[in-house]
C-alpha positions as a Markdown table, in Angstrom:
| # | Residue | x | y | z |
|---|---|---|---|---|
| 1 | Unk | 34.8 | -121.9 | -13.9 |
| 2 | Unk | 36.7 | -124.3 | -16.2 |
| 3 | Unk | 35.1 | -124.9 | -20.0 |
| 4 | Unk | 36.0 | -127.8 | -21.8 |
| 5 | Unk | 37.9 | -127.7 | -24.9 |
| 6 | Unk | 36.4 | -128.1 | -28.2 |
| 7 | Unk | 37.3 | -126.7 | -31.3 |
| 8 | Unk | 34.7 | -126.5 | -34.0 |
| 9 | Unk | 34.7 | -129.7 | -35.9 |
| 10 | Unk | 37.2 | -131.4 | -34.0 |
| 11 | Unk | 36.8 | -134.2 | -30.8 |
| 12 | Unk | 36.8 | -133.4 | -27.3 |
| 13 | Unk | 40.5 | -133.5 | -26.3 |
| 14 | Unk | 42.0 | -135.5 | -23.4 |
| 15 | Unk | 44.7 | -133.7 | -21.3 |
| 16 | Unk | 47.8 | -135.5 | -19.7 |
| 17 | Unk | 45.8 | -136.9 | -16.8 |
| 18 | Unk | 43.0 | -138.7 | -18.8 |
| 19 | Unk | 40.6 | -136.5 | -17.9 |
| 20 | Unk | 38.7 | -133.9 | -20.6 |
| 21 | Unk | 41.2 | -130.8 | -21.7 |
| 22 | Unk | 40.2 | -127.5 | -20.5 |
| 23 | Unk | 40.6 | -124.1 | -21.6 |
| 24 | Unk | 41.6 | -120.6 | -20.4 |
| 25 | Unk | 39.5 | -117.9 | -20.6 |
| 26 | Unk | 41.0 | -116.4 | -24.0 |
| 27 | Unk | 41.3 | -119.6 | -25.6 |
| 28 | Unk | 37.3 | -120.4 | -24.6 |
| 29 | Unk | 36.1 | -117.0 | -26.4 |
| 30 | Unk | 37.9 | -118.3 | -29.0 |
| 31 | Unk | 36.4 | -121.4 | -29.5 |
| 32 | Unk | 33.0 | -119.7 | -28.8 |
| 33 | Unk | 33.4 | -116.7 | -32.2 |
| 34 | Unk | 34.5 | -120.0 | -34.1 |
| 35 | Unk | 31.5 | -121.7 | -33.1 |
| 36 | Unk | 29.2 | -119.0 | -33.7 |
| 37 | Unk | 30.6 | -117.9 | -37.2 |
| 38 | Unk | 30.4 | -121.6 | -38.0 |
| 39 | Unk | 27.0 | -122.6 | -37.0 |
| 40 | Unk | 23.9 | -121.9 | -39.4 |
| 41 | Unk | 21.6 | -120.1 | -38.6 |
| 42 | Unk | 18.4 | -121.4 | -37.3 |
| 43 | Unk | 20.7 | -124.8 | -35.7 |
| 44 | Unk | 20.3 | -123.9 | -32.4 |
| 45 | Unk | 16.5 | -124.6 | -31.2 |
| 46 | Unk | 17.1 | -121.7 | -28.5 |
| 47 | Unk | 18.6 | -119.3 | -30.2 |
| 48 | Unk | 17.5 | -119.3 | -34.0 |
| 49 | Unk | 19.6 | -116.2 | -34.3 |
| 50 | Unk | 22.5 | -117.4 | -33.2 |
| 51 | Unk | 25.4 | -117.9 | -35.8 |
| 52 | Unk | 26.4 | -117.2 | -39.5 |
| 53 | Unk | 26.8 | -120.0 | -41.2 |
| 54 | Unk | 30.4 | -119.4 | -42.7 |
| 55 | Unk | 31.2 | -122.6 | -44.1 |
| 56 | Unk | 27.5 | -123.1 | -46.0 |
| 57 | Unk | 28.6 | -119.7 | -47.9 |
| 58 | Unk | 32.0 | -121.6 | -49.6 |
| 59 | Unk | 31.8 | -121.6 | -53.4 |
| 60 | Unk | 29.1 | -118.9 | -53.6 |
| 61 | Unk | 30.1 | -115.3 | -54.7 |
| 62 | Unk | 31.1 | -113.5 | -52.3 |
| 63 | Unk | 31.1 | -110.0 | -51.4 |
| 64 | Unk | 33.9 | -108.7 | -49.2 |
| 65 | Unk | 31.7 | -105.6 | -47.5 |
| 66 | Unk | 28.9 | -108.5 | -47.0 |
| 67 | Unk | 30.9 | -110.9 | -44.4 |
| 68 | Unk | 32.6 | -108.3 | -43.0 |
| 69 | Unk | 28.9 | -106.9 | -41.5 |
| 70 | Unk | 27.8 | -110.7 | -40.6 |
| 71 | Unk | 31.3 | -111.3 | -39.2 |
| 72 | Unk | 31.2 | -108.0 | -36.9 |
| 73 | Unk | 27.1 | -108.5 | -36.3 |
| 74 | Unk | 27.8 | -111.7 | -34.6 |
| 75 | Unk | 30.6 | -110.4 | -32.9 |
| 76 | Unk | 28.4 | -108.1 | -30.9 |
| 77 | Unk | 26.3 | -110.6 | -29.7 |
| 78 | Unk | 29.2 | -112.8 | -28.9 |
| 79 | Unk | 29.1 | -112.6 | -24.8 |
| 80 | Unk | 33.2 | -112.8 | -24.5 |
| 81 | Unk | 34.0 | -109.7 | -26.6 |
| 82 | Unk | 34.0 | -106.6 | -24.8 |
| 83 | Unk | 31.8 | -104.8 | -26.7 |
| 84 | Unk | 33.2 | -100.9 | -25.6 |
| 85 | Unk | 35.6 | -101.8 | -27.7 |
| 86 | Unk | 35.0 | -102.4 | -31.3 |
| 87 | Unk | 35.9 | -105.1 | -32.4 |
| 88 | Unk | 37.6 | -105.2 | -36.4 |
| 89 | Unk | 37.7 | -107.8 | -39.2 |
| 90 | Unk | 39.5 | -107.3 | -42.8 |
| 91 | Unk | 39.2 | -109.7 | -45.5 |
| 92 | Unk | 41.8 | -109.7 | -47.6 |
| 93 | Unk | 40.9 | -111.3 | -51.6 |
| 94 | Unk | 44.3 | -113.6 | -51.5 |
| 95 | Unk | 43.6 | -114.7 | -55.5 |
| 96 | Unk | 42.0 | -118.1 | -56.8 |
| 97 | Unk | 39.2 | -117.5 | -54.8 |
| 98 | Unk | 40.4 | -117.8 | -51.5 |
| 99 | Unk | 40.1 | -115.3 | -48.7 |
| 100 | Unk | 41.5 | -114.5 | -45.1 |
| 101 | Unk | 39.2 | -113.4 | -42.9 |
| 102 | Unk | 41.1 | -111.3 | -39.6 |
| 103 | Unk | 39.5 | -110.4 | -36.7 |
| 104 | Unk | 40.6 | -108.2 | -33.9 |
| 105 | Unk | 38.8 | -107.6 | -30.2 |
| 106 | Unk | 39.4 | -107.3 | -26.9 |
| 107 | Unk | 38.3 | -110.4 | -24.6 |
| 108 | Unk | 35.9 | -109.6 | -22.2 |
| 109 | Unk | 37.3 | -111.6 | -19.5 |
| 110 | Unk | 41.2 | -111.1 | -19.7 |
| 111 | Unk | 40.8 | -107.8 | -20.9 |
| 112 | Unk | 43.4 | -108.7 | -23.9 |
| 113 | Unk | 43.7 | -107.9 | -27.5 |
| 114 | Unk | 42.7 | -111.1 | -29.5 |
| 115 | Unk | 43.2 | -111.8 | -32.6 |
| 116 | Unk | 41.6 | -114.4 | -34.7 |
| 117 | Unk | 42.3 | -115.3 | -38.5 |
| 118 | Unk | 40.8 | -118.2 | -40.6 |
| 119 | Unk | 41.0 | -118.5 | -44.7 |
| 120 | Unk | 38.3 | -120.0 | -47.1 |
Protein backbone atom coordinates (compact mmCIF):
# COMPACT_ATOMS: atom_id res chain seq x y z
CA UNK A 1 0.00 0.00 0.00
CA UNK A 2 1.09 3.48 -1.04
CA UNK A 3 1.10 6.43 1.78
CA UNK A 4 0.90 9.84 0.75
CA UNK A 5 3.63 12.19 1.29
CA UNK A 6 3.58 14.73 4.03
CA UNK A 7 6.20 16.09 5.84
CA UNK A 8 5.46 17.60 9.20
CA UNK A 9 4.50 21.18 8.71
CA UNK A 10 4.75 21.22 5.06
CA UNK A 11 1.77 20.80 2.16
CA UNK A 12 0.77 17.75 0.56
CA UNK A 13 3.11 17.41 -2.50
CA UNK A 14 2.07 16.91 -6.08
CA UNK A 15 4.17 14.41 -8.15
CA UNK A 16 4.97 14.75 -11.98
CA UNK A 17 1.60 13.40 -13.05
CA UNK A 18 -0.74 15.79 -10.96
CA UNK A 19 -1.69 13.51 -8.84
CA UNK A 20 -0.71 13.43 -4.73
CA UNK A 21 3.21 12.39 -4.18
CA UNK A 22 3.68 9.16 -2.52
CA UNK A 23 6.24 7.66 -0.45
CA UNK A 24 8.43 4.48 -0.03
CA UNK A 25 8.27 2.57 2.81
CA UNK A 26 11.60 4.11 4.54
CA UNK A 27 10.71 7.49 3.67
CA UNK A 28 6.92 6.97 5.23
CA UNK A 29 8.49 5.79 8.78
CA UNK A 30 10.14 8.74 8.47
CA UNK A 31 7.60 11.11 8.15
CA UNK A 32 5.69 9.00 10.79
CA UNK A 33 8.89 9.47 13.96
CA UNK A 34 8.73 13.27 12.73
CA UNK A 35 5.17 13.43 13.23
CA UNK A 36 5.09 11.70 16.45
CA UNK A 37 8.12 13.63 18.01
CA UNK A 38 6.35 16.77 16.74
CA UNK A 39 2.87 16.31 17.87
CA UNK A 40 1.87 17.32 21.65
CA UNK A 41 0.74 15.24 23.56
CA UNK A 42 -2.85 14.93 24.24
CA UNK A 43 -3.56 16.36 20.12
CA UNK A 44 -4.64 13.26 18.96
CA UNK A 45 -8.40 12.51 20.41
CA UNK A 46 -7.48 8.64 19.91
CA UNK A 47 -4.46 8.35 21.17
CA UNK A 48 -3.73 10.99 24.02
CA UNK A 49 -0.48 9.33 24.42
CA UNK A 50 0.68 9.63 21.34
CA UNK A 51 3.59 12.14 20.62
CA UNK A 52 6.16 14.41 22.42
CA UNK A 53 5.72 17.64 21.75
CA UNK A 54 9.34 18.62 20.55
CA UNK A 55 8.75 21.90 19.19
CA UNK A 56 6.51 23.27 22.39
CA UNK A 57 9.91 22.45 24.51
CA UNK A 58 12.10 25.29 22.39
CA UNK A 59 13.43 27.99 24.57
CA UNK A 60 12.91 26.04 27.77
CA UNK A 61 15.97 24.49 29.64
CA UNK A 62 16.70 21.62 28.54
CA UNK A 63 18.22 18.53 29.83
CA UNK A 64 20.15 16.41 27.39
CA UNK A 65 19.46 12.78 29.40
CA UNK A 66 15.63 14.09 29.50
CA UNK A 67 14.85 14.11 25.52
CA UNK A 68 16.94 11.44 24.90
CA UNK A 69 14.30 9.04 27.13
CA UNK A 70 11.09 10.90 25.37
CA UNK A 71 12.92 10.69 22.03
CA UNK A 72 13.60 6.75 22.50
CA UNK A 73 10.04 6.16 24.58
CA UNK A 74 8.25 7.24 21.58
CA UNK A 75 10.34 5.38 19.36
CA UNK A 76 9.14 2.19 20.85
CA UNK A 77 5.71 2.83 20.23
CA UNK A 78 6.50 3.99 16.84
CA UNK A 79 4.91 0.94 14.65
CA UNK A 80 7.81 1.25 11.74
CA UNK A 81 10.83 0.71 13.96
CA UNK A 82 11.78 -2.71 14.50
CA UNK A 83 11.75 -2.75 17.90
CA UNK A 84 14.41 -6.08 18.38
CA UNK A 85 16.61 -3.76 17.55
CA UNK A 86 17.20 -0.76 19.65
CA UNK A 87 16.97 1.94 18.30
CA UNK A 88 19.78 5.08 19.50
CA UNK A 89 19.60 8.89 19.72
CA UNK A 90 22.60 11.31 20.85
CA UNK A 91 22.18 14.89 21.38
CA UNK A 92 24.94 16.70 20.83
CA UNK A 93 24.98 20.61 22.93
CA UNK A 94 26.29 22.43 19.49
CA UNK A 95 26.79 26.01 21.64
CA UNK A 96 24.35 29.06 21.74
CA UNK A 97 21.71 26.94 22.65
CA UNK A 98 21.19 24.92 19.90
CA UNK A 99 21.19 21.13 19.74
CA UNK A 100 21.25 18.14 17.23
CA UNK A 101 19.23 15.52 17.98
CA UNK A 102 20.43 11.93 15.89
CA UNK A 103 18.58 9.07 15.75
CA UNK A 104 19.42 5.63 14.59
CA UNK A 105 17.01 2.36 13.95
CA UNK A 106 16.20 -0.16 11.81
CA UNK A 107 12.87 0.20 9.71
CA UNK A 108 10.57 -2.27 10.26
CA UNK A 109 9.54 -2.75 6.81
CA UNK A 110 12.75 -2.58 4.63
CA UNK A 111 14.68 -4.02 7.25
CA UNK A 112 17.37 -0.95 6.83
CA UNK A 113 19.39 1.09 9.07
CA UNK A 114 17.78 4.68 9.22
CA UNK A 115 19.03 7.39 10.32
CA UNK A 116 17.27 10.52 11.21
CA UNK A 117 18.79 13.96 12.50
CA UNK A 118 16.99 17.34 13.20
CA UNK A 119 18.60 20.51 15.20
CA UNK A 120 16.70 23.01 17.57
Amino acid sequence: MSAISHSIGGDLILDSAGGLAVVDAAEEARQAILRRLCTNAGDYPWHLNYGVGLPARIGSPMQEGDIQAVVLAQLQQESAVDQSQAPTVTITDQGSGQYLCVIQYVDKQTQTVQGLSFSA
